[in-house]
BAVOZA-16506 format. One record per residue (C-alpha): residue in one letter; chain; x, z, y; residue number from 1. Coordinates in steps of 0.25 Angstrom, whole numbers, plus 5000, padded with zeros to 4 digits. Layout:
residues N
R   residu   chaine   east     up   north   num
R        a        A      X      Z       Y   NUM
...
END
This chain:
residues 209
R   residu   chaine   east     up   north   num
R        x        A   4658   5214    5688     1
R        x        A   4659   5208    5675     2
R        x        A   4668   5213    5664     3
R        x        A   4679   5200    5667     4
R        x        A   4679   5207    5680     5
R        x        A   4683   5221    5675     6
R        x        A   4697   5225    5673     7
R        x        A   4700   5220    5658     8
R        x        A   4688   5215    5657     9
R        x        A   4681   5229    5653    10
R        x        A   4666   5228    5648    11
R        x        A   4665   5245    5652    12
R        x        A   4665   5253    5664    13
R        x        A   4676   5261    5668    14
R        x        A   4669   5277    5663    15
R        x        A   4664   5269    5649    16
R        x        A   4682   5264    5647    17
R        x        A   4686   5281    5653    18
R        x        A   4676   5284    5640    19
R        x        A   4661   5286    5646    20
R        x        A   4661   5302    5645    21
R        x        A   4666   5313    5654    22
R        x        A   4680   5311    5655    23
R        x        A   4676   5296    5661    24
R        x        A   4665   5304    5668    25
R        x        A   4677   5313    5674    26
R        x        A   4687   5302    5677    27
R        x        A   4675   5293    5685    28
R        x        A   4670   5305    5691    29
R        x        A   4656   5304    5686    30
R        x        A   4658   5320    5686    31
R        x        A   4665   5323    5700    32
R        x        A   4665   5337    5698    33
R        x        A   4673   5337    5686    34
R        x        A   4683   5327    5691    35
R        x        A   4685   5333    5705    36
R        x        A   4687   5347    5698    37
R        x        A   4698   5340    5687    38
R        x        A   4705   5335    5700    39
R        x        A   4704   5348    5707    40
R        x        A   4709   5356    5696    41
R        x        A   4721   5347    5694    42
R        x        A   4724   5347    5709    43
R        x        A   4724   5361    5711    44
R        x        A   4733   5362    5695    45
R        x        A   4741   5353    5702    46
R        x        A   4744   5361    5715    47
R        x        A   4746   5374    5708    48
R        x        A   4756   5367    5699    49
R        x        A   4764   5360    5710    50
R        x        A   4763   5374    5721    51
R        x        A   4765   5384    5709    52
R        x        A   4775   5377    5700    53
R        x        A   4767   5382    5686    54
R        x        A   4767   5374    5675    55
R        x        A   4754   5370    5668    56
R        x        A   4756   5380    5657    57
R        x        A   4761   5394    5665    58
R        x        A   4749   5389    5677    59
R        x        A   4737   5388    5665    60
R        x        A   4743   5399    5657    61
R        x        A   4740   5409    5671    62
R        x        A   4727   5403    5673    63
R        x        A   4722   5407    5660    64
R        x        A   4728   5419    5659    65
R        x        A   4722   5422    5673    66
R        x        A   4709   5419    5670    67
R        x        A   4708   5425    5655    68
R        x        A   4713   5438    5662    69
R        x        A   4702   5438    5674    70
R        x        A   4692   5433    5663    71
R        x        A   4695   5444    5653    72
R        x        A   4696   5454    5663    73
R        x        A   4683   5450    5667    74
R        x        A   4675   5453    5655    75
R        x        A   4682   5464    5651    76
R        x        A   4679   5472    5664    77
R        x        A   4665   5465    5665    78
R        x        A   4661   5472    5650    79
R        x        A   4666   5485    5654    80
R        x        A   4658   5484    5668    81
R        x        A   4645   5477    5662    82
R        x        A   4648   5464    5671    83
R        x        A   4645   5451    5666    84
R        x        A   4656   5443    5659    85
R        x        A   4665   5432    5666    86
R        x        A   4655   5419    5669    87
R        x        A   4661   5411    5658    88
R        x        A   4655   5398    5655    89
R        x        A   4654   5394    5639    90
R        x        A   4666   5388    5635    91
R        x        A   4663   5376    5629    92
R        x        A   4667   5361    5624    93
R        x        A   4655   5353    5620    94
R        x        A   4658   5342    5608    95
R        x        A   4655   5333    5616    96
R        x        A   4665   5334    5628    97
R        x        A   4675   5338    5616    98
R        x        A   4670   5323    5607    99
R        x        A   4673   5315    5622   100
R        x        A   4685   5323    5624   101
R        x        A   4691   5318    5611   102
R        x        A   4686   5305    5611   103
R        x        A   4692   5301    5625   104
R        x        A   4703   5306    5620   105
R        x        A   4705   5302    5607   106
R        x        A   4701   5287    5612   107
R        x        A   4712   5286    5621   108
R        x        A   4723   5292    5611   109
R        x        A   4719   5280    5603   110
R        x        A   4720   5271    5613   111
R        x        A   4735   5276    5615   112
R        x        A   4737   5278    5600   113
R        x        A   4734   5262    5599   114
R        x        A   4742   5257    5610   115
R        x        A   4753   5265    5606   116
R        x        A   4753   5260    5593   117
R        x        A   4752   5246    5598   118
R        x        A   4763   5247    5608   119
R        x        A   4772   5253    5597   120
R        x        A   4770   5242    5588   121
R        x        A   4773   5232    5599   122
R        x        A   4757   5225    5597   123
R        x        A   4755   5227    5612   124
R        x        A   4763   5224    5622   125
R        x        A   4755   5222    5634   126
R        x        A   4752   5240    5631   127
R        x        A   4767   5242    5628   128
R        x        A   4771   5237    5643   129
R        x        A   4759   5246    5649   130
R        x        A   4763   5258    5642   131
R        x        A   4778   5256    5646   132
R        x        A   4773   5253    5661   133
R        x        A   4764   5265    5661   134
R        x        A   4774   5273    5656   135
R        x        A   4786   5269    5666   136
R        x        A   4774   5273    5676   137
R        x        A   4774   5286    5670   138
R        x        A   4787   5289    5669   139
R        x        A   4790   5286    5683   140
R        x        A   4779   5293    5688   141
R        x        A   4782   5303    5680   142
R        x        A   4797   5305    5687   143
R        x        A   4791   5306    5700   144
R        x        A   4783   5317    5699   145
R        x        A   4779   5328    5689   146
R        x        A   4769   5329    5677   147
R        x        A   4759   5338    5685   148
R        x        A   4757   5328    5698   149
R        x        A   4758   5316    5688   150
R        x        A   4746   5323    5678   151
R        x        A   4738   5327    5691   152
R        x        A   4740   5313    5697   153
R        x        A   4736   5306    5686   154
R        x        A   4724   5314    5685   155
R        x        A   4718   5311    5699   156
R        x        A   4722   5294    5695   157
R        x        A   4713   5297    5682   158
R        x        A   4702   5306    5690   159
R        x        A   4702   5295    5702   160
R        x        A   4706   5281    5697   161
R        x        A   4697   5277    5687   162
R        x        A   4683   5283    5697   163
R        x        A   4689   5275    5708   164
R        x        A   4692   5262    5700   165
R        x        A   4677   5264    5696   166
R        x        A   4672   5265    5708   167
R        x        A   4679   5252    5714   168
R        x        A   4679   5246    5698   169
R        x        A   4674   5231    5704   170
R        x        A   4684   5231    5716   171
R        x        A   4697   5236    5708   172
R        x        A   4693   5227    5698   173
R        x        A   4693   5215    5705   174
R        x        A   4705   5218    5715   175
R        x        A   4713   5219    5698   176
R        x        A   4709   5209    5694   177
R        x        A   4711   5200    5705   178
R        x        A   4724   5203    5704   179
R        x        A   4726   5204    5690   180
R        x        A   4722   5189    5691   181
R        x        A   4732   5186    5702   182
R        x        A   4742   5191    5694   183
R        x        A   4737   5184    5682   184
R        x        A   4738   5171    5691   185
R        x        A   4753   5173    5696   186
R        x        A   4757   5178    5679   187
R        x        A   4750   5164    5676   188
R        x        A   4758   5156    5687   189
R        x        A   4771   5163    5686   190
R        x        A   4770   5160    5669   191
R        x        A   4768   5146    5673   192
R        x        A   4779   5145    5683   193
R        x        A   4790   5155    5678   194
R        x        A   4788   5157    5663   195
R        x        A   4784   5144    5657   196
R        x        A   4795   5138    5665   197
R        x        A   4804   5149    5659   198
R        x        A   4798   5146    5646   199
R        x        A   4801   5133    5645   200
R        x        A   4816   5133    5649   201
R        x        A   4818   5143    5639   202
R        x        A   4811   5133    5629   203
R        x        A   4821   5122    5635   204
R        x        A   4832   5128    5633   205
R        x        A   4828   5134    5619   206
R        x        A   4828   5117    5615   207
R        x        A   4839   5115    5623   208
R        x        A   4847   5124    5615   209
END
């Protein structure tokens, strides 16, 4: 498909737009066994959350004290006895996960920065409605269930959305923008009929008066 057949027209793929590094490689599934474990770990956070009743701080509190404890003990009694230390692999941050980490980051806090300022200064309207819609969405989703469900779900949308809509990319493209060219149609026929017939007897009675 060519780029006039493409959602807004876009000239790059879908893992180039989600930044071409190894958040994108997550979020497409190009590494399964990080992306399966990510939704794994937050199911079973999830189920422990909603059977237990902690809270996020008291439950990750108790796991690290837990495991420091058993950890510590560990090597302390593994000196006095001669046995080898806990198997721990080097903890480590390379620069270069670190560098990707903050540019994805920092990229999209410009991006919010900008439209934020634009909104403010009332320069763009078409942004100003989509943020107030998104945010009634939030907001309404937000009173039927809690923060943890709502974090958990939107996670799995991220973590299953966009590797879908790659996978189908040319048949969900073409299904919006077939309709987003039927509505297009009806706007321009409903302008001609309705609103240019309004428009002009506002205008008449504008001379009139």
């Amino acid at each position: 498909m060519g780029s006039n057949d493409r959602l807004f027209n876009r000239q790059r793929s879908l893992h180039q737009i989600l930044g071409g590094g190894f958040v994108a490689d997550v979020v497409l599934w190009r590494r399964k066994d990080v992306t399966v474990g990510i939704l794994v770990i937050t199911l079973f956070a999830w189920v422990v959350f909603e059977i237990s009743g902690y809270t996020l701080l008291s439950l990750v509190s108790s796991v690290f004290l837990l495991l420091f404890t058993i950890l510590f003990l560990w090597a302390k009694s593994a000196a006095i006895l001669n046995r080898p230390a806990p198997p721990l692999p080097h903890l480590y941050l390379s620069e270069e996960m670190v560098n990707e980490a903050a540019c994805f980051v920092r990229n999209h806090i410009n991006m919010l920065l900008s439209a934020s300022e634009d909104i403010a200064l009332g320069k763009d309207t078409n942004m100003f409605v989509k943020v107030s819609v998104g945010l009634m969405l939030v907001s309404v989703i937000g009173g039927l269930t809690d923060f943890l469900t709502l974090g958990y779900t939107s996670l799995v949308i991220v973590l299953t959305v966009p590797a879908l809509y790659e996978k189908y990319e040319d048949q969900v493209d073409a299904c919006v923008l077939m309709a987003y060219r039927k509505l297009r149609n009806f706007y321009y026929k409903f302008d001609a009929v309705c609103v240019s017939k309004v428009q002009r007897l506002i205008l008449e009675k504008e001379k009139l008066s």
